[in-house]
DSSP file (Angstrom, degrees, kcal/mol; ACC not computed):
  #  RESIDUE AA STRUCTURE BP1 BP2  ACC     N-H-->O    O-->H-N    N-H-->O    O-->H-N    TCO  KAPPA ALPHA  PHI   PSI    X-CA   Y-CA   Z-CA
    1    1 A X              0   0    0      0, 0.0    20,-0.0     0, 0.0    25,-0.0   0.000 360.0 360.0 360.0 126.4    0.0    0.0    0.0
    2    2 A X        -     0   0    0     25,-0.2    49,-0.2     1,-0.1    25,-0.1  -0.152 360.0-163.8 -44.5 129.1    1.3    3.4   -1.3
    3    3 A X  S    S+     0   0    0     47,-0.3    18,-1.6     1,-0.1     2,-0.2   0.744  75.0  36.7 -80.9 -54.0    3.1    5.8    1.8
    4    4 A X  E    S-AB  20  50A   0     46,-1.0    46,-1.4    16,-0.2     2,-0.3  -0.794  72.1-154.1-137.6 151.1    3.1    8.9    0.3
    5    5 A X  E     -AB  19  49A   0     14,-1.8    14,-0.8    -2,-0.2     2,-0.2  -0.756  12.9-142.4-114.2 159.3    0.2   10.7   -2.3
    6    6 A X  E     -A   18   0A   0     42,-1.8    41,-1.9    -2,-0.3     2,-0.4  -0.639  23.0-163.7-132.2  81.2    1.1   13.4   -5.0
    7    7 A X  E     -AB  17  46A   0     10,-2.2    10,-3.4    -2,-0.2    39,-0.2  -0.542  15.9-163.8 -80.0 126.0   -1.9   15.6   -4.8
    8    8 A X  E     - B   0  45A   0     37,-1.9    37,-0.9    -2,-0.4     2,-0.3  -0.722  19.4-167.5 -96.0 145.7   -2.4   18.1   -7.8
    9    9 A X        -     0   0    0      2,-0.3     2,-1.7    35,-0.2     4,-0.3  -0.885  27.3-112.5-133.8 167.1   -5.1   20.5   -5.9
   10   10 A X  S    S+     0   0    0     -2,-0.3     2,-0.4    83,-0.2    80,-0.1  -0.467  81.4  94.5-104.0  66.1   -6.6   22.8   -8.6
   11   11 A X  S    S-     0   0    0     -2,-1.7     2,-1.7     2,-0.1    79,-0.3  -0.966  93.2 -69.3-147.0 170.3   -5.6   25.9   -8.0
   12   12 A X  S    S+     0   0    0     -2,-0.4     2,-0.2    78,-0.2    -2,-0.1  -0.562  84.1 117.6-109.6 115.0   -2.5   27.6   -9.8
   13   13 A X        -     0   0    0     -2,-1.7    77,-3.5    -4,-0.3    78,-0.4  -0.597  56.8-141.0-142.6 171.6    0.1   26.0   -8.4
   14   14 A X  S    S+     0   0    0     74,-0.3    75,-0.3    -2,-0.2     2,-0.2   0.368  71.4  53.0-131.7 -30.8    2.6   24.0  -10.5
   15   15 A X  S    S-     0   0    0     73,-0.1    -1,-0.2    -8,-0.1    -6,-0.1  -0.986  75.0-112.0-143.7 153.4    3.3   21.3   -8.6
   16   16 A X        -     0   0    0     -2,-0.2    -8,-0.3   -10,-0.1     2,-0.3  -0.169  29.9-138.3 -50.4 149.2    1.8   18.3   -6.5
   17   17 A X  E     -A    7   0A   0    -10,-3.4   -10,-2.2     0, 0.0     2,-0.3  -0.944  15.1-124.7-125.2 154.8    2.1   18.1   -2.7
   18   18 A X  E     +A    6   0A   0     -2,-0.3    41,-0.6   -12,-0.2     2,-0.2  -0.694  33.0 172.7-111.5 141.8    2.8   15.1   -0.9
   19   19 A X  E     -Ac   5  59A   0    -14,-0.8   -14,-1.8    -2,-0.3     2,-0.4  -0.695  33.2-103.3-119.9-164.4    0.5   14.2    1.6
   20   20 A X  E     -Ac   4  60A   0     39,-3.7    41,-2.0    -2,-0.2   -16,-0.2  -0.845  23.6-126.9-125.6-174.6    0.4   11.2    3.4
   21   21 A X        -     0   0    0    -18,-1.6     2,-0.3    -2,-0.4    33,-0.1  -0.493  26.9-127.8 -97.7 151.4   -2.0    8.0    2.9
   22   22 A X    >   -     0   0    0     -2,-0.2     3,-1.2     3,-0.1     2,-0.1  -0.815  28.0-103.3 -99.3 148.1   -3.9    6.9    6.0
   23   23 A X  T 3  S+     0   0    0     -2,-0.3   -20,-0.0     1,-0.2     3,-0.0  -0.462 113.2  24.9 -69.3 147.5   -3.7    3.2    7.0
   24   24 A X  T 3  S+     0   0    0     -2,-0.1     2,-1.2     1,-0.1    -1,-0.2   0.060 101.1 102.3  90.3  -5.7   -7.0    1.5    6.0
   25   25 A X    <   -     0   0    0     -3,-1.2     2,-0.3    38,-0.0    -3,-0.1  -0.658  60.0-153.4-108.3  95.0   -7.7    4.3    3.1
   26   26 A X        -     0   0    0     -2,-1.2     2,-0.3    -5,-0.1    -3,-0.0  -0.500  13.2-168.3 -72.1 138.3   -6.9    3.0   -0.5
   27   27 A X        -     0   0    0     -2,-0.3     2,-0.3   -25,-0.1   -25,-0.2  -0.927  13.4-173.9-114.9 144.5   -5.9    5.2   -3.2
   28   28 A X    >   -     0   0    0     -2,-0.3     3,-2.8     4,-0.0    18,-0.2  -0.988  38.1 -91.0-146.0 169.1   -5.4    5.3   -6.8
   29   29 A X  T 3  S+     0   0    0     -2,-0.3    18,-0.2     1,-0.3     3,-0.1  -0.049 111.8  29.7 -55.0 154.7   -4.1    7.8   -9.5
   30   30 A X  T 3  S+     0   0    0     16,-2.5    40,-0.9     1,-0.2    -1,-0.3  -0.253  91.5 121.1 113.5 -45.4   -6.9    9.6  -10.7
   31   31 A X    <   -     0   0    0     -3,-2.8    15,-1.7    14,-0.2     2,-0.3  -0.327  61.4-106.1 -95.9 164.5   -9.2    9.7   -7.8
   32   32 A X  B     -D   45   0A   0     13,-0.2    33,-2.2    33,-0.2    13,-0.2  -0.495  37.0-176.6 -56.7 115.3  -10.7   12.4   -5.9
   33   33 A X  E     -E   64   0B   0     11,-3.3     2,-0.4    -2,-0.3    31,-0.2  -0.876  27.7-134.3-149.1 159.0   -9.5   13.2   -2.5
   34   34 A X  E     +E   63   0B   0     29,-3.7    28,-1.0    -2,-0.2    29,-0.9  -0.707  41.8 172.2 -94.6 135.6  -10.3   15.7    0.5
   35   35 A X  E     -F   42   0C   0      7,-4.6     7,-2.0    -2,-0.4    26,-0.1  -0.865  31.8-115.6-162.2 147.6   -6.9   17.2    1.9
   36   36 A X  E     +F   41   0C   0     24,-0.5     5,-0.3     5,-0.3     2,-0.2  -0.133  31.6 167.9 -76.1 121.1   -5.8   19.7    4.1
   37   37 A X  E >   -F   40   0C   0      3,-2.5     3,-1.0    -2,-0.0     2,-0.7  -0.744  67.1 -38.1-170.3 139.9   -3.6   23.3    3.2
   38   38 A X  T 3  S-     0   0    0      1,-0.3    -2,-0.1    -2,-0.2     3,-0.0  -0.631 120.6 -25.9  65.2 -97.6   -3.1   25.7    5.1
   39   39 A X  T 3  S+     0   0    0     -2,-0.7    -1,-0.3     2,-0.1    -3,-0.0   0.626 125.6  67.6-103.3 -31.0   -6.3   26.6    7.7
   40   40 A X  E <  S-F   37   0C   0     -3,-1.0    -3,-2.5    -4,-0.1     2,-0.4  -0.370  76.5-131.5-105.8 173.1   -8.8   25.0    4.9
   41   41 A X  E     +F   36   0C   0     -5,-0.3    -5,-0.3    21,-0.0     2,-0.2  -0.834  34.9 171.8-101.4 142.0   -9.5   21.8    3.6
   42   42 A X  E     -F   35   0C   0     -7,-2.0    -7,-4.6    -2,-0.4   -33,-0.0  -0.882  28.1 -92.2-144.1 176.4   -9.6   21.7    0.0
   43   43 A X        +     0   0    0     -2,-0.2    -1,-0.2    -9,-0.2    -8,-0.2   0.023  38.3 163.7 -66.5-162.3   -9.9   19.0   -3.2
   44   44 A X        -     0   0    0    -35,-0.1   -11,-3.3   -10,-0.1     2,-0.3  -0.468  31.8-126.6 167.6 158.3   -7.2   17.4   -5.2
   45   45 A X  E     -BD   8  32A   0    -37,-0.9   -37,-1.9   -13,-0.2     2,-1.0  -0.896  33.3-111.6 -99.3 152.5   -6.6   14.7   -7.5
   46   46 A X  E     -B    7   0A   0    -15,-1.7   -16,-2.5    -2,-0.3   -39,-0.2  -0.755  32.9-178.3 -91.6 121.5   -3.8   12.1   -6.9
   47   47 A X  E     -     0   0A   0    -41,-1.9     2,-0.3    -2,-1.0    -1,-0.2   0.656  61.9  -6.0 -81.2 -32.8   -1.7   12.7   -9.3
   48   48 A X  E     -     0   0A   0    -42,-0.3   -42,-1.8    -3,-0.1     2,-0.4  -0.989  64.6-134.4-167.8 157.8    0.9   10.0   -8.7
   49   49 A X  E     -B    5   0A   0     -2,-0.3     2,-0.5   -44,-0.2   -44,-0.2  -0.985  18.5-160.4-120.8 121.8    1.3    7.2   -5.6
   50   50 A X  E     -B    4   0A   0    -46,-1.4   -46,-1.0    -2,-0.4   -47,-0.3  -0.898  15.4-155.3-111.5  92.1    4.6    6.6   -3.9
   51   51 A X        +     0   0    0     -2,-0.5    -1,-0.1   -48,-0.2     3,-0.0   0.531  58.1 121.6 -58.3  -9.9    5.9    3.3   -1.7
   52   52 A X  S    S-     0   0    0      1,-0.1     2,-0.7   -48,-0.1    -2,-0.1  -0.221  77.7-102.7 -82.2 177.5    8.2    5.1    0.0
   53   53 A X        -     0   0    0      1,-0.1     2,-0.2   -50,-0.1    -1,-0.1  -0.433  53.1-106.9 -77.1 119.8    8.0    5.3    4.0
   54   54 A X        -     0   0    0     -2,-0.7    -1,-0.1     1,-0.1   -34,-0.1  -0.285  20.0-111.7 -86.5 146.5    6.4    8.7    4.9
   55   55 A X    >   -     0   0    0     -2,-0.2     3,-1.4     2,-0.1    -1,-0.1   0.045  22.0-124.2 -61.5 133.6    7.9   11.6    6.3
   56   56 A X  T 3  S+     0   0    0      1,-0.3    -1,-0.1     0, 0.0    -2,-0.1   0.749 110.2  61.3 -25.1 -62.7    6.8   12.7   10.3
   57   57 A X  T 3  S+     0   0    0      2,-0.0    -1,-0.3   -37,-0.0    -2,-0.1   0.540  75.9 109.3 -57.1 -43.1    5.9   16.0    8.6
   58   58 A X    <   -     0   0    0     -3,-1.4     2,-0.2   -39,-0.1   -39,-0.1  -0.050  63.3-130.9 -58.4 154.7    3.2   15.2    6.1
   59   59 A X  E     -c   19   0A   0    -41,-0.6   -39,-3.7   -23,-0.1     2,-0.4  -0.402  38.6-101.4 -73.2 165.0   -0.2   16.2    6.5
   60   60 A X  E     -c   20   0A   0    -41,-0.3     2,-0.9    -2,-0.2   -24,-0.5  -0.810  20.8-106.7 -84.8 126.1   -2.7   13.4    6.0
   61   61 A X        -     0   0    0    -41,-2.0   -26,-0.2    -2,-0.4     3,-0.1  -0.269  39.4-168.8 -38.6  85.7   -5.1   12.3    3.1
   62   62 A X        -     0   0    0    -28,-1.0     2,-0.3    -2,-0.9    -1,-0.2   0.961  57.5 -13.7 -59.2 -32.8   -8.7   13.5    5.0
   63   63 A X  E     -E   34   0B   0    -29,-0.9   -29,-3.7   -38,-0.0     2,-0.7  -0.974  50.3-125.6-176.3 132.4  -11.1   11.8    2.4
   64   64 A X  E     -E   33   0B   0     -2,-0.3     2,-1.2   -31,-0.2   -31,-0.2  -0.749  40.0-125.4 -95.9 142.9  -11.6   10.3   -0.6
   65   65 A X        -     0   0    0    -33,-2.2   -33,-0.2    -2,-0.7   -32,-0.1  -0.417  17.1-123.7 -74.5  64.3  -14.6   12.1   -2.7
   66   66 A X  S    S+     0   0    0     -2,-1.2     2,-0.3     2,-0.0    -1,-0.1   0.393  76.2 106.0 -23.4 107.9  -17.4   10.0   -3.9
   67   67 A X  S    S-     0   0    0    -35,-0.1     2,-0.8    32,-0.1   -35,-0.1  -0.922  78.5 -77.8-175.4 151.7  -16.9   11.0   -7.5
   68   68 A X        -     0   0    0     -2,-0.3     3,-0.1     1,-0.1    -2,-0.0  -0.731  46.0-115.6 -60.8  82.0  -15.5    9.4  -10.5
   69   69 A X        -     0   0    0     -2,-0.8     2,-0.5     1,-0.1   -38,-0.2   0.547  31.1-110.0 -62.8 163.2  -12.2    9.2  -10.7
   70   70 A X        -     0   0    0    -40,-0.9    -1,-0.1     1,-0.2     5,-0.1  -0.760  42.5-111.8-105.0 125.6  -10.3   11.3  -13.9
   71   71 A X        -     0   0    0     -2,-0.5    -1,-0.2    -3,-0.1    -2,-0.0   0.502  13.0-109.7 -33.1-177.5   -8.9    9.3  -16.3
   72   72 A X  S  > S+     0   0    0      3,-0.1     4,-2.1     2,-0.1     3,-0.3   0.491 115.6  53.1 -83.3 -33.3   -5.5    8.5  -17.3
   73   73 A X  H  > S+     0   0    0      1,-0.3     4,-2.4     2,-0.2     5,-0.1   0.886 109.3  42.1 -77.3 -37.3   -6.4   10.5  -20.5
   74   74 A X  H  > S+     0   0    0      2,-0.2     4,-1.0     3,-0.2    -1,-0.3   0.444 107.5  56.1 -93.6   5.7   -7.4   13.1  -19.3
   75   75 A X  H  > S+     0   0    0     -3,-0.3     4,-2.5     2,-0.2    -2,-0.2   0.818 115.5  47.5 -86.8 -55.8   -4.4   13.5  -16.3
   76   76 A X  H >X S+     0   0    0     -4,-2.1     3,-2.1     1,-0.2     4,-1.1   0.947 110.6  57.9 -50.8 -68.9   -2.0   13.2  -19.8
   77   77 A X  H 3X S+     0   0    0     -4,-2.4     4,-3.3     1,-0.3     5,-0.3   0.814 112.6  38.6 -17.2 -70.0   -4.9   16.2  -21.2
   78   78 A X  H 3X S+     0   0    0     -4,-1.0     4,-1.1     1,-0.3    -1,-0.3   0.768 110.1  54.0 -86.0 -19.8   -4.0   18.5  -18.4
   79   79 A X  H <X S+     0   0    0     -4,-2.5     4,-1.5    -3,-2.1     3,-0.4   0.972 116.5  40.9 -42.4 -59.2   -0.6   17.9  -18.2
   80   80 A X  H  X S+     0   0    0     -4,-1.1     4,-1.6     1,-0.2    -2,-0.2   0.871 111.3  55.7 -44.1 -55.9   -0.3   18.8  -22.1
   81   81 A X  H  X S+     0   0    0     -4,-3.3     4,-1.1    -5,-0.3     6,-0.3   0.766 112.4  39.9 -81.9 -26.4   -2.5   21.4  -21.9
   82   82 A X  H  X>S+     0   0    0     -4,-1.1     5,-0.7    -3,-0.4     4,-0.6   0.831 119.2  44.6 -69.7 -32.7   -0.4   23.3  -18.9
   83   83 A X  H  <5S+     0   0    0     -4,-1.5    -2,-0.2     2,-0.1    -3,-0.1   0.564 115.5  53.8 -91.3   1.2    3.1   22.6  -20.4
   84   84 A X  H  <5S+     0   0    0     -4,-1.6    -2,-0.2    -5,-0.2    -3,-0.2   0.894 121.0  31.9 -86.8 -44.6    1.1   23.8  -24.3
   85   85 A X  H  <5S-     0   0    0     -4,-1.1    -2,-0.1    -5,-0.2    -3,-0.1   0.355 105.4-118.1-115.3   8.3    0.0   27.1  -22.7
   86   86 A X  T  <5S+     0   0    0     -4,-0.6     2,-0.2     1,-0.2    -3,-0.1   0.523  71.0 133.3  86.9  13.6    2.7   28.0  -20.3
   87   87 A X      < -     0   0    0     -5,-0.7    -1,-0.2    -6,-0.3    -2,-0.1  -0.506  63.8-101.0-104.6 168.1   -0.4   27.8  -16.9
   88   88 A X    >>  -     0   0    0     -2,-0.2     4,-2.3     1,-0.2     3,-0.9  -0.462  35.1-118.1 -83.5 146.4    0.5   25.7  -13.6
   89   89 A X  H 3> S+     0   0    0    -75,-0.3     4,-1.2     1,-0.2   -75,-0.2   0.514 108.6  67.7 -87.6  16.1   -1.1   22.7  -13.8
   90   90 A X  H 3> S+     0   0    0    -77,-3.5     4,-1.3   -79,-0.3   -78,-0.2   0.826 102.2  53.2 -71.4 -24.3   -3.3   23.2  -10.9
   91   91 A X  H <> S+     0   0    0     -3,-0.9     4,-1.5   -78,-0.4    -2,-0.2   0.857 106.2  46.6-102.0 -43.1   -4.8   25.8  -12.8
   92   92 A X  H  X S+     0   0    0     -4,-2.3     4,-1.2     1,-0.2     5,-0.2   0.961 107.6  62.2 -79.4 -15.2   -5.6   23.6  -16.1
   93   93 A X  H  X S+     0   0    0     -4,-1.2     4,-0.5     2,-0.2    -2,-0.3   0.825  95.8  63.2 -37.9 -42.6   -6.9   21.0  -13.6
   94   94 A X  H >< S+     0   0    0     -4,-1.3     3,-0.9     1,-0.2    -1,-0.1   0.985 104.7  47.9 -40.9 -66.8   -9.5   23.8  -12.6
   95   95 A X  H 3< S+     0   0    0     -4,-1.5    -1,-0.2     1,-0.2    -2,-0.2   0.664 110.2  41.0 -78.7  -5.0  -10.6   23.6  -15.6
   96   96 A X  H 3< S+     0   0    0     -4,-1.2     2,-0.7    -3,-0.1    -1,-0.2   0.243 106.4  79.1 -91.9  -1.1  -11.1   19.8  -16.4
   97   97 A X    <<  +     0   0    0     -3,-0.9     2,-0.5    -4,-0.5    -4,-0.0  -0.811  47.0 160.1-117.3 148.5  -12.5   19.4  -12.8
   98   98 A X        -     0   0    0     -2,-0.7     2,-0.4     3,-0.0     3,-0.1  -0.846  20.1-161.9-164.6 103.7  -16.0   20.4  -12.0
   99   99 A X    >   -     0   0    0     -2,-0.5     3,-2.2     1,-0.1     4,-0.3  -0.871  25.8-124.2-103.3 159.1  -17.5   18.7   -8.8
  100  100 A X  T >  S+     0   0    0     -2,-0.4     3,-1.1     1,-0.3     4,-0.5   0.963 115.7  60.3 -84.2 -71.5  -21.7   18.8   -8.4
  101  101 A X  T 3> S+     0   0    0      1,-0.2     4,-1.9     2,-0.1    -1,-0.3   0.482  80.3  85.8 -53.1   9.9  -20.9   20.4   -5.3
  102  102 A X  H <> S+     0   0    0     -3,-2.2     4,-1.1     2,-0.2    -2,-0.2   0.800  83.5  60.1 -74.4 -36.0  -19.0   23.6   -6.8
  103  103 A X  H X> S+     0   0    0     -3,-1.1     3,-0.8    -4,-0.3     4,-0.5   0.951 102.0  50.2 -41.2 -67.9  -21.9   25.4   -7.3
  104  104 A X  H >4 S+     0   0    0     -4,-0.5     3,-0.8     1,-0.2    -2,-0.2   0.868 110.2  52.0 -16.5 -72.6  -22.8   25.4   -3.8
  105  105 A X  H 3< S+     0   0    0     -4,-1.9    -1,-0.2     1,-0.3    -2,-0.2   0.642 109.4  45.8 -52.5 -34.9  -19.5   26.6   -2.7
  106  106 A X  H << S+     0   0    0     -4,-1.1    -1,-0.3    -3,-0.8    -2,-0.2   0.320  83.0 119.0-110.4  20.3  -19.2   29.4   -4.9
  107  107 A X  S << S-     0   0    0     -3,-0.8     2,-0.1    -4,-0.5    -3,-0.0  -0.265  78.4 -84.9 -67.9 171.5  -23.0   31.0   -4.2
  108  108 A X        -     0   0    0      1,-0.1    -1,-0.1     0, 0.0    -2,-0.1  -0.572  52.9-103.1 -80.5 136.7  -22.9   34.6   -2.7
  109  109 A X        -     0   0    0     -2,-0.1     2,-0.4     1,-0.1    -1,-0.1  -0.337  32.6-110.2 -70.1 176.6  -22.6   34.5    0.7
  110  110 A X        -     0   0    0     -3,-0.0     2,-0.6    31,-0.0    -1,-0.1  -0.702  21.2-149.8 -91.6 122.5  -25.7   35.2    3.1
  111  111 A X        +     0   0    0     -2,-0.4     2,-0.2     2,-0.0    28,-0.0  -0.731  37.0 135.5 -87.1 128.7  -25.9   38.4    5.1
  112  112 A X        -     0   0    0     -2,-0.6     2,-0.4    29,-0.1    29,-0.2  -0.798  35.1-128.8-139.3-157.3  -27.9   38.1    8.7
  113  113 A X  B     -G  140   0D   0     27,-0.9    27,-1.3    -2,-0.2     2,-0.2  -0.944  13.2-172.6-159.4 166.6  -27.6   39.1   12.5
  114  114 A X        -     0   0    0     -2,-0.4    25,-0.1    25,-0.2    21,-0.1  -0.959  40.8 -83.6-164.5 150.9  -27.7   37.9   15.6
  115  115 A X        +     0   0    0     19,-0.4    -1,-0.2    -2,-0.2     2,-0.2  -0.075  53.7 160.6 -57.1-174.4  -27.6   39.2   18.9
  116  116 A X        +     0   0    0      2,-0.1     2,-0.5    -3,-0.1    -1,-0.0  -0.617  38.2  25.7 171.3 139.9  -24.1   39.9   20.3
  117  117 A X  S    S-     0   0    0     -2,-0.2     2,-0.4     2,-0.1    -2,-0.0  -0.829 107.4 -22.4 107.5-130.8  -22.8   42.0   23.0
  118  118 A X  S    S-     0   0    0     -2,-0.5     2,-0.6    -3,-0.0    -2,-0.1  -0.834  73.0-115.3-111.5 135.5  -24.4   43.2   26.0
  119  119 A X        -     0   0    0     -2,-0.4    -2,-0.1     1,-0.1    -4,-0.0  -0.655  44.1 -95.3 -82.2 118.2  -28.7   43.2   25.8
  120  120 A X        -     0   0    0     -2,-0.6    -1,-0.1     1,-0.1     3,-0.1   0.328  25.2-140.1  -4.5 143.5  -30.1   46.7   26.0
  121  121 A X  S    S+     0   0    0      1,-0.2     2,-0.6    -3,-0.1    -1,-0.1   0.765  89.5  48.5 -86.4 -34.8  -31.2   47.8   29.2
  122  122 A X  S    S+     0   0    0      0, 0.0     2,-0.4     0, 0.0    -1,-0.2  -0.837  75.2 176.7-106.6 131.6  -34.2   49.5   28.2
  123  123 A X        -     0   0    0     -2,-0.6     2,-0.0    -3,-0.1     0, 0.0  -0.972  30.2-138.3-152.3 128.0  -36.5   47.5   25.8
  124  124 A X    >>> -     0   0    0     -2,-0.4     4,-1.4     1,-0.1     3,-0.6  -0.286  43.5-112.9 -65.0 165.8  -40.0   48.0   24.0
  125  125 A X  H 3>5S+     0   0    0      1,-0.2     4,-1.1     2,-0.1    -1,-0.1   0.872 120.5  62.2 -89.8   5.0  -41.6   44.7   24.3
  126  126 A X  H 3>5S+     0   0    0      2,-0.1     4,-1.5     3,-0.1    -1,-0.2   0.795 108.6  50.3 -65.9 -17.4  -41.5   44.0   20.3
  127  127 A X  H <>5S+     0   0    0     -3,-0.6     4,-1.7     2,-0.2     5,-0.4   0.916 109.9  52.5 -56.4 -67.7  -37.3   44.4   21.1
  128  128 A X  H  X5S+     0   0    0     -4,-1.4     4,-6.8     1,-0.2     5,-0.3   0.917 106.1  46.7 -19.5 -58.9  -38.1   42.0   23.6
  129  129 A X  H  X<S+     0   0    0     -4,-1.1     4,-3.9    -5,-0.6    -1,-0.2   0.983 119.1  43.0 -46.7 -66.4  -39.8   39.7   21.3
  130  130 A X  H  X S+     0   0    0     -4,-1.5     4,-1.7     1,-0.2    -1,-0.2   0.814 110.9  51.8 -37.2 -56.0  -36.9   40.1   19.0
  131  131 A X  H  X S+     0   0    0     -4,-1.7     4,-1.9     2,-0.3    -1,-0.2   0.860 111.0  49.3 -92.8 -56.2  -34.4   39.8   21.5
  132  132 A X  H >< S+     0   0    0     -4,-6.8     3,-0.7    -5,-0.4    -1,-0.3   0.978 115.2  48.4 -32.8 -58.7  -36.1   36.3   23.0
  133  133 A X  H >< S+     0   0    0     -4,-3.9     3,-0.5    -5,-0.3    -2,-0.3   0.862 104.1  53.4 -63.7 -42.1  -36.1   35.1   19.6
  134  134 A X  H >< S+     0   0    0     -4,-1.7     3,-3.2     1,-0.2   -19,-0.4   0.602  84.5 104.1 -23.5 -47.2  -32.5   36.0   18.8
  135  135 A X  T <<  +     0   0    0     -4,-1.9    -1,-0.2    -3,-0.7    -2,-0.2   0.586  65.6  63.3  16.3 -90.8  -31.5   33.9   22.0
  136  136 A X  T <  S-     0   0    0     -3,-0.5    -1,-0.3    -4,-0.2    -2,-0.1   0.186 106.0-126.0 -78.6  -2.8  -30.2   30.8   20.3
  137  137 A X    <   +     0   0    0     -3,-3.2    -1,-0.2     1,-0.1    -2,-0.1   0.525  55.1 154.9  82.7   6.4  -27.5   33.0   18.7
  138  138 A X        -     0   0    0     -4,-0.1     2,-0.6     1,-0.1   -23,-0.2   0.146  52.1-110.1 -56.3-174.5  -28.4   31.9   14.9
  139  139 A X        +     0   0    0    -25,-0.1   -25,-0.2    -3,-0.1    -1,-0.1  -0.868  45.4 174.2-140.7  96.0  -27.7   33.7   12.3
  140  140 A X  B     -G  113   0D   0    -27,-1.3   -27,-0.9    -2,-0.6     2,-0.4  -0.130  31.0-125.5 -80.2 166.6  -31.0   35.1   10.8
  141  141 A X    >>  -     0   0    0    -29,-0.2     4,-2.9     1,-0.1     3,-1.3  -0.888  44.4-104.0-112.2 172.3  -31.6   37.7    7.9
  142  142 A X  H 3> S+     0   0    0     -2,-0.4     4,-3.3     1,-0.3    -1,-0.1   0.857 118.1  50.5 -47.8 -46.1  -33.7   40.3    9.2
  143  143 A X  H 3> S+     0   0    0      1,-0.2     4,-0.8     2,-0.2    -1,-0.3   0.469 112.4  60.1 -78.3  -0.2  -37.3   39.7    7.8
  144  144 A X  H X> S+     0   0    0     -3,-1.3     4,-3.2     2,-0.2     3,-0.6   0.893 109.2  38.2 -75.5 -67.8  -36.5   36.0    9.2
  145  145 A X  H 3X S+     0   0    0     -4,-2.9     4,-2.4     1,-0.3     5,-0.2   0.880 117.1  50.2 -61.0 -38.3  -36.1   37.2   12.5
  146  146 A X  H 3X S+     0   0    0     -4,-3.3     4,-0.6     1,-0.2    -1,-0.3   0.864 113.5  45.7 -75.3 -18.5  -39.0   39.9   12.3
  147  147 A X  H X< S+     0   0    0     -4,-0.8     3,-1.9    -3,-0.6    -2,-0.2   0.975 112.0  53.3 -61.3 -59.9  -41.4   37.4   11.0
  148  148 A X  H 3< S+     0   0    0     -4,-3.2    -2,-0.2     1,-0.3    -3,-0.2   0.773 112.2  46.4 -76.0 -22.9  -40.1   34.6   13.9
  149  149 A X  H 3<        0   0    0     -4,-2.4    -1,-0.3    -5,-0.3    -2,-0.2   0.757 360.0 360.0 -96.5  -4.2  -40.8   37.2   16.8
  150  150 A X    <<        0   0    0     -3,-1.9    -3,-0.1    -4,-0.6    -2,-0.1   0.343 360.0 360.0  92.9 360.0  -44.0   38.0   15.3
């Protein structure tokens, strides 16, 4: 079983990072895998699998991605197509990868409020209302909240 992973993560960068494989999680080139950089978690594909014994340092393989894994043809494709147009190949990986969830990810965030700080001393009782309702420290849009306190 493969030691070390060579995750291409699709963003433009140039080169694979090696992460390392967790015991009990098989991998193979091609497939879709959850992995750790920096603060965030991000995608990647494994780009290439390696037997040697891995280093104290790596980060860890979080998750393989229920997806179909990317071809052999199309790993060659996005090689070609970064060393053809001079772009990192995380970045023509961008474009040959397209997960169901990407949509999701890239919607606008939502603006709301929620209480925070110190609660008003002095309060009509529709604040009140609000203020009850507010409580649970969720994160409401306004007309949410004023509809839920009634």
């Amino acid at each position: 079983m493969p030691a070390v992973a060579e995750i291409l993560i699709p963003l433009a960068l140039d080169t694979a990072y090696s992460y390392a494989v967790p015991a009990g999680l098989t991998l193979a080139e091609g497939d879709i895998v959850q992995v750790p950089l920096g603060p965030r978690e991000t995608i990647g594909v494994v780009w290439g699998l390696d037997e040697r014994a891995s280093g104290g340092n790596l980060r860890p393989v979080t998750g393989k991605v229920e997806a179909p894994p990317l071809s052999e043809s199309l790993r060659k494709l996005v090689d070609w197509l970064a060393r053809y147009t001079l772009a990192p190949k995380g970045s023509a990986l961008a474009m040959a990868l397209r997960l169901p969830d990407e949509a999701a990810r890239n919607e606008a965030p939502r603006v709301g409020v929620r209480a925070a700080g110190k609660p008003p001393t002095r309060q009509t009782v529709a604040r009140g209302k609000v203020m009850a309702v507010a409580a649970d420290n969720a994160v409401r849009g306004k007309s949410a909240l004023a509809k839920e306190a009634g």
